[in-house]
C-alpha positions, 0 to 999 in steps of 0.5 A: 643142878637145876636150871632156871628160868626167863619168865615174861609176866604180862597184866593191865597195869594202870597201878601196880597189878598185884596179880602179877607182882607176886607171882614175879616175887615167888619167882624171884625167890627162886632165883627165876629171872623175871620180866614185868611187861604192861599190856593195858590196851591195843596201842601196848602190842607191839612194843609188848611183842618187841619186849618179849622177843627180846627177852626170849622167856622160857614161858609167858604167864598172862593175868586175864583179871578183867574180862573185859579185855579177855579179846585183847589178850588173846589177840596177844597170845595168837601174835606171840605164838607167831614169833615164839611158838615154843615159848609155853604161855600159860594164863591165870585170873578171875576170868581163866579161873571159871572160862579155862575150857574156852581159853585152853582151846585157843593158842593157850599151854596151860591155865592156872586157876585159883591163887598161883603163886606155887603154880607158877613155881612149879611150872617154870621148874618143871618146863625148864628142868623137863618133868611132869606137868601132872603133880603141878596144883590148880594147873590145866594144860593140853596133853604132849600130843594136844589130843586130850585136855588134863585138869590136875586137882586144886589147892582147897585152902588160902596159903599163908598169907604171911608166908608170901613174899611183898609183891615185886615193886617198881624202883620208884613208887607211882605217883597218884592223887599227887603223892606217892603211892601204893596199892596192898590187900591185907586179905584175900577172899570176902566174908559175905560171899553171896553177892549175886554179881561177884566173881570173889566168892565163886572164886574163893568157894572151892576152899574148905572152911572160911572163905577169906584168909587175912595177914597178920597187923605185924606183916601189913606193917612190914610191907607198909614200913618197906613202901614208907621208907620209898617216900610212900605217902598214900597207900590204897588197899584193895581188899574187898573188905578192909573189916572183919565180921566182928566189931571186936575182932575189927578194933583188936586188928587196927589198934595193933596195926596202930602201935606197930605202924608207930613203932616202925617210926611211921608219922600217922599224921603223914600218911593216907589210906583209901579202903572199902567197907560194906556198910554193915560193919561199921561204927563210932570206934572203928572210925575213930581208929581208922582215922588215927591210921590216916584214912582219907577215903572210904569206898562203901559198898552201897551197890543199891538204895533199894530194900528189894534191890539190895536182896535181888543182889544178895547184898547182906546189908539193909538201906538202914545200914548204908543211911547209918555209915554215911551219917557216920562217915559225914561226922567224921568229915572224910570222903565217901564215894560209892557205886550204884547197881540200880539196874539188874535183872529184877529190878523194878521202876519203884527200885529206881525211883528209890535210888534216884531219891538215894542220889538226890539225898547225896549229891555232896558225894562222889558216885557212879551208877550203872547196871550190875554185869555178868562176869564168869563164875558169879551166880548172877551169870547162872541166873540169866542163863537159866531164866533165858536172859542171857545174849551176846557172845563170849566172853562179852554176854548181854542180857534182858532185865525182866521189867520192860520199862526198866530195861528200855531205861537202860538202853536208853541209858546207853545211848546217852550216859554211856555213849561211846562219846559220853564223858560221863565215866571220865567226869565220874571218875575225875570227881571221884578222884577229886574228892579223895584228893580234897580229903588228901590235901585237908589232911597233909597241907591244912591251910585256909587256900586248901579250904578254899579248893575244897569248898571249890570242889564241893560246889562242883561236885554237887552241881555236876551230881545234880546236873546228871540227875536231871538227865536221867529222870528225863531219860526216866519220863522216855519209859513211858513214850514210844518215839524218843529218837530226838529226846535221846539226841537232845539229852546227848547234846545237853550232856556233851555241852555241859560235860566240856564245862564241868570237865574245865571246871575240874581241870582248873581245880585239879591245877589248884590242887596240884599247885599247892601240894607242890608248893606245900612240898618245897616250903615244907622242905625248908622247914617252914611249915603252913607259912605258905597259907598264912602269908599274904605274900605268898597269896600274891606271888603264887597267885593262890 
């Protein structure tokens, strides 16, 4: 009889890391004892390492998907082998996928790469039952003796995607935007794969054939019916394309999702959807669809505003076709936010003079802009290393955009916007979040007091964009001066000032929002409702 085992399982987990989740639901259903732990920064470490100990696992595997926080984990795993040093720790992701030479020489057993659901499997049987490591795919580990390093060979096509067990969820589902929510993919891989910047194409390019794998409607029912009935209200999907490459294949798809959802007894009118899209791909019948399945927010792969900054980056779409979609999206009345990559290697002061006219035509919209970042494995890391534009040290590289006065806007960029003391990501991300929570609350508490937050919301957003863009076309007139010390002291000061009062304007909406949902709720409870929005009394009593 076989013997099973104690396995930790250790991610960043801000939502559910689905990374993890399914490889403990693969290991479930073999019966191997499972333990989840949350490492999301260096306050988690020692209560990770007390957890850990006491559980006593047969092995660690660890999900290293930002590399970002590479350093972090590996401060973990020098800790754990201190206090464990038999326990095998084996590390997985994006990042150990394309670094696992650097990786396995640290205190590190094995690496797997790629997908690791049967890895994983395979490598708790083997470790606890005392076979080979040699017939284990996409595994990279240090030989017995650790004199030599072996790479065994790689899964080269997607698992079927329906054939892999829902992830392993928390009992009681998280709560975000005010709902109860959930984080899916009904994919893996991505249909463009060219993207300079990105690591999902260089992942998935080892497969023969396509590189992107896709469940089927029935099975993303499935999952969708199990989280609903776990009161499940706002689901988020985190494919990097919610679309097929075909407008045919894309209305066949969502039609079918559709009708099963309906079968499953899932009220479409209670429910909200967060996806992403590129903007190619998109039309008047998709979006008809979508918003019958209860999508509130779309995140759109804009990434540049720019023609020749759009091709540097290999986007594979046209500034036409992002005009297009956000016309579209407006029509339809629901939120779209979307990123900016104005700065990266090519980029040029006639590319940022475009995306700087991008953003003053949409400050109705919540965006964040920023410059394009090497992550390992992306053709953008070959590319600074072979122009020589690479610097820094592993696995946080630095590099030089060609263009002078584009990268002394950067770094000045740095010093203000992405001060260690700038709020800016927090109030990009606040805004980001309000606008699909406007969007939510539009769709599930309908009423003239949520009109009256949204428009609130509106307002502030757009002042909040505006603001942020008189900054940066400041920093933009300092490219051309030499001593820009005390202007970059004086646009810091401007921002810290201004960002404390759009951050208790947001706070103040944030508490609107979450009154009337919450109030919402209970009324709705007692069958009564839009009785809240439409009583004077209910205006006085709850102060709305």
């Amino acid at each position: 009889m076989k013997n099973k085992g104690k396995v930790v399982l250790i991610g960043a987990e801000d939502e559910e890391n689905l990374a993890i989740r399914y490889l403990g639901a693969a290991l479930k259903s073999e019966n191997h004892e499972v333990k989840i732990i949350s490492y999301s920064s260096r306050r988690d470490l020692k209560k990770v390492l007390n957890v850990i100990k006491r559980f006593y696992p047969d092995i660690v595997g660890i999900s290293i998907c930002f590399q970002s926080l590479a350093l972090m984990f590996l401060e973990l795993v020098k800790k754990l082998k201190k206090i464990l040093p038999n326990t095998h720790i084996t590390v997985g992701g994006h990042f150990p996928t394309f670094e696992y030479q650097e990786l396995i020489m640290h205190d590190i057993d094995s690496v797997i790469r790629f997908e690791g659901e049967a890895s994983i499997c395979m490598l708790t049987d083997a470790l606890v039952n005392g076979k080979n490591l040699e017939n284990i795919p996409n595994l990279v580990y240090k030989s017995p003796h650790h004199d030599k390093i072996i790479e065994n060979d790689i899964i080269r096509t997607f698992p079927d995607l329906d054939e892999i067990h829902f992830p392993l969820r928390k009992k009681k589902a998280q709560i975000r935007l005010g709902e109860r929510f959930a984080t899916l993919v009904a994919s893996r891989g991505c249909f463009h794969s060219h993207c300079i910047y990105c690591c999902i194409g260089a992942f998935h390019n080892a497969k023969n054939g396509k590189k992107y794998a896709i469940r089927t409607p029935q099975n993303v029912a499935l999952e969708m019916k199990e989280l609903y009935s776990n009161k499940v209200r706002l689901f988020q999907f985190h494919d990097d394309n919610f679309l097929l490459p075909s407008v045919e294949s894309n209305l066949t798809r969502l039609n079918e999702l559709k009708l099963i959802l309906k079968d499953y007894g899932i009220d479409l009118n209670k429910i909200c959807i967060l996806i992403k899209l590129r903007p190619d791909k998109l039309n008047g019948d998709i979006m008809d669809v979508l918003i019958d399945l209860g999508v509130i927010g779309i995140f759109l792969g804009v990434e540049n505003a720019s023609a020749t900054g759009l091709n540097s980056l290999s986007r594979g779409s046209s500034v036409d076709d992002i005009n297009k979609s956000l016309e579209l999206i407006d029509q339809y009345g629901i939120s779209t936010t979307f990123n900016l990559l104005m700065f990266h290697p090519k980029a040029t002061l006639s590319e940022i003079n475009e995306n700087i006219k991008f953003m003053n035509e949409n400050l109705d919209k919540s965006y964040d802009f920023g410059r394009v970042e090497i992550v390992a494995g992306s053709p953008l890391e070959s590319l600074v290393k072979r122009k020589n534009l690479i610097h820094g040290k592993w696995p946080h590289w630095d590099y030089r955009i060609k263009d002078n006065a584009v990268e002394k806007m950067f770094r000045i960029n740095q010093k203000t916007f992405y001060h260690e003391k700038s709020q800016y990501s927090e109030l990009s991300h606040k805004m980001i979040s309000l606008s699909y929570r406007s969007q939510l609350i539009k769709r599930l508490y309908p009423g003239k007091y949520s009109e009256k937050i949204i428009k609130k919301n509106k307002e502030n957003l757009k002042k909040f964009n505006a603001f942020n863009l008189q900054n940066l076309l400041k920093i933009y007139e300092l490219t051309g001066e030499d001593d820009w010390q005390d202007s970059i002291n004086n646009i810091n000061l401007n921002l810290q000032k201004n960002y404390l009062i759009f951050l208790e304007k947001s706070n103040e909406i944030l508490n609107d929002m979450t009154k009337i949902q919450l109030l919402e709720k209970e009324f709705q409870k007692q069958s009564l409702n839009n009785y809240l929005q439409k009583s004077g009394l209910m205006k006085r009593l709850f102060k709305l």
